[in-house]
N, C-alpha and C positions, 0 to 999 in steps of 0.2 A: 427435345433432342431430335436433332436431323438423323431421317437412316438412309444407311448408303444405299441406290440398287444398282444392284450387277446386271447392266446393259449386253447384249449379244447383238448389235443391228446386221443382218441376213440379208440385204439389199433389195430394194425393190424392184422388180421387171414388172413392166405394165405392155401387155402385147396387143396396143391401141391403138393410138395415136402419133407410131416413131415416120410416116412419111414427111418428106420432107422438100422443098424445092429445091435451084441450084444453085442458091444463094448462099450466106455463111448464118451463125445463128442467130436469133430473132429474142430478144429477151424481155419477158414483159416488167410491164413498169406496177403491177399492181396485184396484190396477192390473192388467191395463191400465186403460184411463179411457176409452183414444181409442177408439171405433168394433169394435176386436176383438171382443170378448164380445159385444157381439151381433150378430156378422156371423161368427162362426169357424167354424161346422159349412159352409154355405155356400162362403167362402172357401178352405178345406182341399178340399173334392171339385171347385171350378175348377182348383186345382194339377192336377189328371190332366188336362185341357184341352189342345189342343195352346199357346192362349197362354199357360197357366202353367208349361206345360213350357220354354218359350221364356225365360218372366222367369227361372225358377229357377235354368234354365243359363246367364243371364245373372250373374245373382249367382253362381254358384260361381266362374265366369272371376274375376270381380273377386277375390272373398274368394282363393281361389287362387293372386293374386299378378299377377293383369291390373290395366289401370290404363283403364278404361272412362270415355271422355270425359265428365263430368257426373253421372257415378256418384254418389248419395245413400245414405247409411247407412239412412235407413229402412228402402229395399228390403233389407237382411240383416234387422234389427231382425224386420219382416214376417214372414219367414221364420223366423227366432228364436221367434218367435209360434205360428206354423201346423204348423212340422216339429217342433219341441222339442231343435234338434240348437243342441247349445253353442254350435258354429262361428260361429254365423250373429251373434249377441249379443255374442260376443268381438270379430268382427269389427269391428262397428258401434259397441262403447262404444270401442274404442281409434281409431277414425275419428272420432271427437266427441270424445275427449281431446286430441287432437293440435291440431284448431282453437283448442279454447278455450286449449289452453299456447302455440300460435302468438298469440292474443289477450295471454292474461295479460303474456307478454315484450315484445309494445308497448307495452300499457298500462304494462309497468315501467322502459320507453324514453323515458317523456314521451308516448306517440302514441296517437293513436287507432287503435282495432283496426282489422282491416278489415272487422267488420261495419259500420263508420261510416262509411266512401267510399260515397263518390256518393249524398251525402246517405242514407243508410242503408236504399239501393232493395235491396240482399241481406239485410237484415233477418230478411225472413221465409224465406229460403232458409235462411240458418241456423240461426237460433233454430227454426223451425218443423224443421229437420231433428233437433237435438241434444231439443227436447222428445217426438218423436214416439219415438227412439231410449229418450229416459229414462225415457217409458211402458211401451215395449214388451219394455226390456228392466231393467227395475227390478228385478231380482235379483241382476244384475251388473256395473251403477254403483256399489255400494259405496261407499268412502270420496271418489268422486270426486264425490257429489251435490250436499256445500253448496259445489263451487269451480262447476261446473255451474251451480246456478240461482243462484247470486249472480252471477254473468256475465249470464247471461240476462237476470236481473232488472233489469241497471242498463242493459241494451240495450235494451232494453223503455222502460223508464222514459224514456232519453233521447232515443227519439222523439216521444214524448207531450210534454215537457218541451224544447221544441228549447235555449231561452235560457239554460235553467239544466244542461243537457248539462254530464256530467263523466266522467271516467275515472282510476281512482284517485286520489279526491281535488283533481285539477286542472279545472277549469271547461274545456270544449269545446263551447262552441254553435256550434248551426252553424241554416240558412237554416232551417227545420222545411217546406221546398218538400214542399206535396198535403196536409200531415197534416188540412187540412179540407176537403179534394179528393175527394170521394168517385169523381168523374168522371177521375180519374189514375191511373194503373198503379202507382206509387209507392203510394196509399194501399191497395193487396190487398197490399201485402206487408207493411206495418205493421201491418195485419187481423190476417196470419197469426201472426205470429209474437207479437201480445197473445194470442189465443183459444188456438192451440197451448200456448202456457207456462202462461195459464190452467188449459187442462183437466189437463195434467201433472201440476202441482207442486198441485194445489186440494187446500186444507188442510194440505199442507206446509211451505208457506213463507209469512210473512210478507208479505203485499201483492199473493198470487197470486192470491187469490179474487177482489181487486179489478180484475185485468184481464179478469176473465169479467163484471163488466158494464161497463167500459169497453167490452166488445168490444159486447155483444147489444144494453146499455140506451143508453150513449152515442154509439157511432158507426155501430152500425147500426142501430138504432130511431129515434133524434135526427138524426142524420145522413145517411146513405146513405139512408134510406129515403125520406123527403121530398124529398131530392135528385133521386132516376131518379124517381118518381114525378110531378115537375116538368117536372123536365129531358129522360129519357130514355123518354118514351113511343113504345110500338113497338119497341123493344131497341137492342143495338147499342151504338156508343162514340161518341161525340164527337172522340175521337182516331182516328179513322179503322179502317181494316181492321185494318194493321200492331201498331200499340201495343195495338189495342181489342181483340186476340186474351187478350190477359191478364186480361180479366172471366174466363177459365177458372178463372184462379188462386182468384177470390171465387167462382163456383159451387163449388170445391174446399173453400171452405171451410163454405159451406150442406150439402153433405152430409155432411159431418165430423161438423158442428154436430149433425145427425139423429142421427147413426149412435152420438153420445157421450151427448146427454143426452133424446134421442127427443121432441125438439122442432122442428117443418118449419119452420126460417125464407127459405126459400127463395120461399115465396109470401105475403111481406110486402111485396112490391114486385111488379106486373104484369110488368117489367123484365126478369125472368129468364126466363119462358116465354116472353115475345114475341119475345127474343134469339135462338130456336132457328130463329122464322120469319122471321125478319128474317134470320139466315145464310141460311138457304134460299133465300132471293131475290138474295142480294149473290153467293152462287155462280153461277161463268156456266155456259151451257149443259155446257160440254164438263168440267164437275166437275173442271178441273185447276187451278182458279184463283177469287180472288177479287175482288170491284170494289177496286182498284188506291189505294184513297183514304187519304191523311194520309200520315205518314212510310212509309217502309217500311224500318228500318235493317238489319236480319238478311239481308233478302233484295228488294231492289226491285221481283223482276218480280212480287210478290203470288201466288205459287207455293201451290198446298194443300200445307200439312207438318203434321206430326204435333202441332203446337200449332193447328191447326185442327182435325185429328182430337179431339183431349181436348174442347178445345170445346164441340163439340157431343156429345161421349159425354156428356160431365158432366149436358148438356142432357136427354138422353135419358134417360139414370140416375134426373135428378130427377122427370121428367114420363113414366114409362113408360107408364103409362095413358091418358095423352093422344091425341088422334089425331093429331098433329100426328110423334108420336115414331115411329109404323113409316115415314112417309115420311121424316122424317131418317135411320132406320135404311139407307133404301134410297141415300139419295146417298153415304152412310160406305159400305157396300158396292162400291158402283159406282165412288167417286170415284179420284182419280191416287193416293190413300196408303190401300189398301185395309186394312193393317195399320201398326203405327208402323215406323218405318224406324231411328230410332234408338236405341242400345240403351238409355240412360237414361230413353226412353218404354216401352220394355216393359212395363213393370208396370201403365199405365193400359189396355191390352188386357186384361191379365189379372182387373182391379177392374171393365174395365167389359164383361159379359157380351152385354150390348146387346136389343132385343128382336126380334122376327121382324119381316123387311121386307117392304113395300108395294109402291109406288110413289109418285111424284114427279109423276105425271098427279093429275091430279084438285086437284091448289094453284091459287090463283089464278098470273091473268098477271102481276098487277100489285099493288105494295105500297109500301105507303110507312112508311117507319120516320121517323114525324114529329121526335120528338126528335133525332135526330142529324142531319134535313134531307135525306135519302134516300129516292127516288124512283126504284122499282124497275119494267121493263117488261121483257116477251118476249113472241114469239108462240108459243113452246108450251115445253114440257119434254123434248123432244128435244134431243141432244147438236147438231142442225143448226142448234138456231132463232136468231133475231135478240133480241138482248139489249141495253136502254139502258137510260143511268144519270142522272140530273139531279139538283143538287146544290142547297137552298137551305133555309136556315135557321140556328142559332146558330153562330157561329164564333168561341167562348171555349176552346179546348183548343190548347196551342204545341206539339204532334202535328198541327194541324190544319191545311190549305191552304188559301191565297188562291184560292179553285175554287169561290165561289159563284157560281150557273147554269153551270158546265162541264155539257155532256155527251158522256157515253162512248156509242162502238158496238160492238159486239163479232156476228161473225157467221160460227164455225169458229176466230176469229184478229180480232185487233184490228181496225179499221177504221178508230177515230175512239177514240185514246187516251189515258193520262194520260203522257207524257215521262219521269216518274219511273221508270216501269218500266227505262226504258234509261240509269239513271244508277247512275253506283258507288256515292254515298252513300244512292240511296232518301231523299233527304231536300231536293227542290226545292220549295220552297212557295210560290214568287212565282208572279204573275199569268202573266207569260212562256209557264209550263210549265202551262197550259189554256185550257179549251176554252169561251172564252164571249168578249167586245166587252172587249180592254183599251183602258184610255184613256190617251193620254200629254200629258204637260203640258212645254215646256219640254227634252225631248228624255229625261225619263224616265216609267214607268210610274207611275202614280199608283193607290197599294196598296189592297188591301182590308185592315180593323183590327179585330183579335182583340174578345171583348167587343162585338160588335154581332148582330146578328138580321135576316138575310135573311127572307122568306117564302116560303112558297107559296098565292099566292090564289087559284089556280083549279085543280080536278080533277076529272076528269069520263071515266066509264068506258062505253063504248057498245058495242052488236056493228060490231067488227073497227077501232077505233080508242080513242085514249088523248090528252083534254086535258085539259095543265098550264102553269099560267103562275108565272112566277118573281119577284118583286120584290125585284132585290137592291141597290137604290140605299141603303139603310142599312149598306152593307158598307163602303163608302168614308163613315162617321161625317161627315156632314156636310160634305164638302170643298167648300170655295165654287166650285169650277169640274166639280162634277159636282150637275148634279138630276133626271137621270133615266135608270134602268139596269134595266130589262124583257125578259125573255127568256118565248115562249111556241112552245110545242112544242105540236103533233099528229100525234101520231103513227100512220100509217093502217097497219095490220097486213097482210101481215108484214113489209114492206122500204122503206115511204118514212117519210120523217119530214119535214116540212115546219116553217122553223123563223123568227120572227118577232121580231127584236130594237127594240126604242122604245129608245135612246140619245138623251140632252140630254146636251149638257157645253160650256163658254163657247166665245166665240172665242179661236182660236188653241191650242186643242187639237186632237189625232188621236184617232181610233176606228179599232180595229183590229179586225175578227172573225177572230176565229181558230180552226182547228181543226187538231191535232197527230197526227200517225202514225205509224206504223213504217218507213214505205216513203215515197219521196218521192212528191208528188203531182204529175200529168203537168197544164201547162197548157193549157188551149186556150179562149182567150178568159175568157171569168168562167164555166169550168167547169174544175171540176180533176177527175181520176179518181184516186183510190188503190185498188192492188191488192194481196193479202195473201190468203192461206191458202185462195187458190182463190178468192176474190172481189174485188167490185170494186165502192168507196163511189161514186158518180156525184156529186161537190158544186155545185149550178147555184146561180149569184147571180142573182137579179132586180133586188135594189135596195141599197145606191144605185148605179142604171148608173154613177157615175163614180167610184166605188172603182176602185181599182186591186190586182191580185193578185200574191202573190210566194211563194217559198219557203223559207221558214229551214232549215238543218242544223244541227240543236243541236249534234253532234261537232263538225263546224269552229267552231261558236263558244264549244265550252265543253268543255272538255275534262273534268270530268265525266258526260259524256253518253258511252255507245259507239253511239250511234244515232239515228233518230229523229228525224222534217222535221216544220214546222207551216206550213199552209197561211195566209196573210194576206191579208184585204183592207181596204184604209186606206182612211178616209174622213178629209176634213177632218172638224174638229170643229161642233158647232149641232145643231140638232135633226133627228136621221137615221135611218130606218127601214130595219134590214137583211131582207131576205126572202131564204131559201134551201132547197133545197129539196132532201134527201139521197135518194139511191137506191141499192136495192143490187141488184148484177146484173142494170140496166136496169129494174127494174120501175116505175118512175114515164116513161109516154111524153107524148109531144103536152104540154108542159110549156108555158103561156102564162100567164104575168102580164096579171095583171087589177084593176086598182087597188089596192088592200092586198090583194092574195091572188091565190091563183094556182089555174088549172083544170088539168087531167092526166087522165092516164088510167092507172090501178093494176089488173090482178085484172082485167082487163075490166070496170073500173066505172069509169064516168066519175065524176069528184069534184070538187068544187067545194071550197075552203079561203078564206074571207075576215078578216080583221082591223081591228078599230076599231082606226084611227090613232094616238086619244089615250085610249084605254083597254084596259083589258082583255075580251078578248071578240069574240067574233063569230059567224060561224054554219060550219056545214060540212053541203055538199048532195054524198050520195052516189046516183048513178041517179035523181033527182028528190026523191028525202025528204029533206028539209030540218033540221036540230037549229041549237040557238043555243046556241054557245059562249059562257059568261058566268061572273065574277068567282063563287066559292063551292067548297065544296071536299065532294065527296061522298066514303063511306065505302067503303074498297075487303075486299075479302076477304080471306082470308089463303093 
């Protein structure tokens, strides 16, 4: 009786051998193929490491007769490679035979394998595991090779192919959902498992060569490449934290790509270095967590795990030179998953040696990862400081939330956060579950719609303050009872945030401001206080005085939630100016509304905050010096 194994392939980065001349790629003609040969003197003296000490005896538990959750054949394959000991090959072809005769026996069922479930997002797990296995161990695949890559080859195929999809002979189309999605996690795994079978089988099978430039010329020269270079300037996902962790999988397969035919496609798109600074900034102070955005299905509370580690190693691997790479090296050091925790991570500890660490002083406060609409702030790089987040720009990714102009606080411990965190699915997208002016029509919420383009019109970086304005009235595509939806932040360093909403929407609508926590917030007139992880958000409303405030409990009303209040204040609907004014652990005093804006005293500095009513802009007077806040957006550091 054949048993199935449930494959996870995790991608390989090898941070070795990706230099490369100025030539296009160089493909060998004899195996291995994949990255071995010119990474193996290297590779083999990491084995004494204590992390390859760690993978090794990972792999023997398995080969040994353990059943290691997500266990991949490569990892013996690898090893097969580096040690020269049979075991390790034996292991790994007869763990790649068992799939594909588990395949072949569907396919002679009438069924699609199960590389084809769920639209064929295992793809590259499999095929990329069984190609990596048939490189590495091409001595002793034997007669198993033409059932091997004629399998592959017709999985392959019938991604590319969704309509005319078949298996043995019977036609199986199915949706072809991402295959021109460069910006979907679906589309790294169909990556992998063309370039993988690619570099394998090159010159041995019939129509292999042609997925090496399906892979380099079609989809990622044509495709992905003008795509993030469009789309995703500044790095990062569109699918938010949770899903956008899987760009690992495609930095996985850029240093493949080096390491196989000594060609850098890695820096064909700005996309992939910026990605490194861009985590850098979405990480909060206290390095155990990430900005909390889009789906989160694995894990809701945006926890750092060992798919954030690969991550950024990959990151580091490919830019070791860079200066940007010993301060990443310093937060992987530092952070809550100092090494991988799971054992099917193992092996990318061991591939990625990493380079000598810095520090994390010396980065900017503040960044913005344009493309994905992230708007990154703190006051310093210490594990204490104050961390926000503002949310505005493309919202075409169905990973992605109705959370244009949300903003998060984070200060030790949430403060001001996204609900999601405290739900069993990780996957609330509606307006409800943040932190910006819902409007409701009618006695429901009236959504924000995928396919539209919020902005950010104003950014503006000064000593000890941070303005940004948000225009996200294109989020609600034209709804006739919404025309105008403005959010502007300034943020005075380290702990107040002053925050200024222009809301239009017809008569007979509500506007709701909202802001979501972990802890319920205490009323007291049009000031709520939430308290959390030693601090305490101070919320003061100025306008409109006739809002009215309340508290929601996402648990009692939704029993996907285990947690988790959001503070409200309703306004009828028309044209309504909300001002409010966040403080943390009292630092904003003598708090007085003053026509659009309000005067305080921060830091022992008296400060002055004004706002144009019917635009964007206005001025902020700190101790008498005066600046003007205005529409435009200047460039921040990194």
């Amino acid at each position: 009786m054949r048993s199935a194994a449930l494959l996870s392939f995790v991608g390989v980065v090898l941070p070795l051998a990706t230099a490369c001349g100025p030539g296009g790629p160089d493909f060998a003609t004899e195996h291995p193929r994949i990255f071995v040969a010119a990474n193996r003197e290297v590779l083999v003296a990491n084995l004494a490491t204590p992390a390859g000490e760690r993978f090794r005896a990972m792999v023997d538990r398995q080969v040994g007769g353990g059943d290691i959750y997500g266990f991949q054949a490569w990892n013996a394959a690898l090893l097969g490679q580096l040690t020269g000991d049979a075991k390790y090959c034996a292991y790994a072809v007869a763990h790649i035979d068992r799939e594909v005769e588990e395949a072949l026996d569907a396919v002679d069922d009438g069924k699609a394998p199960p590389v084809a479930h769920d639209s064929y997002l295992g793809v590259g797990d499999r095929i990329g595991d069984l190609a990596l296995v048939y490189d590495w161990c091409a001595g002793t695949v034997g007669g198993k090779r033409a059932k091997w890559l004629s399998y592959a080859q017709q999985a392959v195929h019938n991604v590319w192919n969704h309509a005319t999809a078949s298996w043995g002979g019977t036609k199986m189309p199915w949706s072809g959902w991402a295959v021109d999605d460069p910006s979907d996690n679906y589309y790294y795994s169909f990556l992998r498992a063309t370039m993988l079978l690619g570099l394998a089988a090159h010159g041995e099978q019939d129509g292999a060569d042609a997925w090496l430039t399906e892979f380099r010329d079609a989809k990622l020269a044509d495709q992905l490449v003008p795509t993030f270079d469009r789309e995703l300037v500044g790095g990062g996902s569109r699918e938010g934290t949770g899903y956008g962790v899987s760009q690992r999988d495609l930095f996985a397969l850029y240093a493949l790509w080096a390491g196989s035919t000594g060609e850098t496609i890695a820096t064909m798109t700005g996309h992939t270095r910026a990605s490194m600074v861009a985590f850098l900034h979405a990480t909060l102070p206290t390095l155990d967590r990430v900005a909390p955005t889009g789906d989160h299905s694995r894990d809701s509370t945006a926890a750092l795990f060992d798919y954030h580690r690969d991550y950024l190693q990959q990151l580091i691997a490919l830019f070791p030179d860079d200066p940007v790479a010993p301060r990443a090296q310093a937060l992987l050091d530092t952070c809550s998953v100092p090494r991988m925790g799971q054992q099917f991570m193992y092996a990318h500890d061991f591939l990625h040696p990493g380079v000598a660490a810095s520090s994390l002083d010396g980065l900017a406060t503040a960044y913005r990862a344009r493309g994905i609409g992230q708007l990154y702030a703190r006051s310093g790089w210490d594990a204490g400081a104050t961390w926000l987040n503002l949310t505005a720009g493309a919202y075409t990714q169905s990973h992605a939330h109705q959370d244009q102009g949300a903003l998060l606080v984070y200060k030790g411990g949430w403060l001001a956060y996204d609900p999601n965190i405290d739900s069993h699915s990780g996957l609330r997208q509606e307006v409800e579950a943040h932190n910006l002016v819902r409007l409701v029509d009618g006695g429901a919420s009236i959504e924000q719609r995928t396919g539209t383009d919020s902005e950010l019109v104003a950014l503006h970086r000064g000593a000890g303050y941070l303005h940004a304005a948000a225009r996200t009235t294109p989020a609600y595509r034209n709804h006739a009872k919404v025309q105008l939806v403005e959010r502007e932040v300034v943020y005075l360093e380290p702990d107040v945030i002053v925050v200024y909403d222009r809301v239009r929407t017809s008569a007979g609508t509500s506007q709701v401001w909202q802001l979501a926590s972990p802890t319920a917030p205490q009323l007291a007139g049009a000031t709520a206080t939430i308290a959390n992880a030693g601090h305490t958000l101070a919320v003061r409303r100025l306008a409109p005085a006739g809002a009215t405030s309340s508290v929601h409990d996402f648990h009692r009303a939704d029993g996907d939630y285990t947690g988790g209040f959001r503070l409200d204040a309703t306004a009828a609907g028309g044209d309504n100016r909300f001002l409010h004014v966040l403080s943390i652990d009292g630092a904003a005093t003598n708090i007085v509304q003053v026509g659009e804006g309000v005067t305080l005293t921060a830091g022992g500095r008296q400060i002055a905050v004004t706002f144009a009513r019917d635009a964007v802009g206005g001025s902020l007077t700190i101790d008498g010096a005066t600046v003007t806040l205005a529409a435009g957006l200047d460039a921040l550091g990194e």
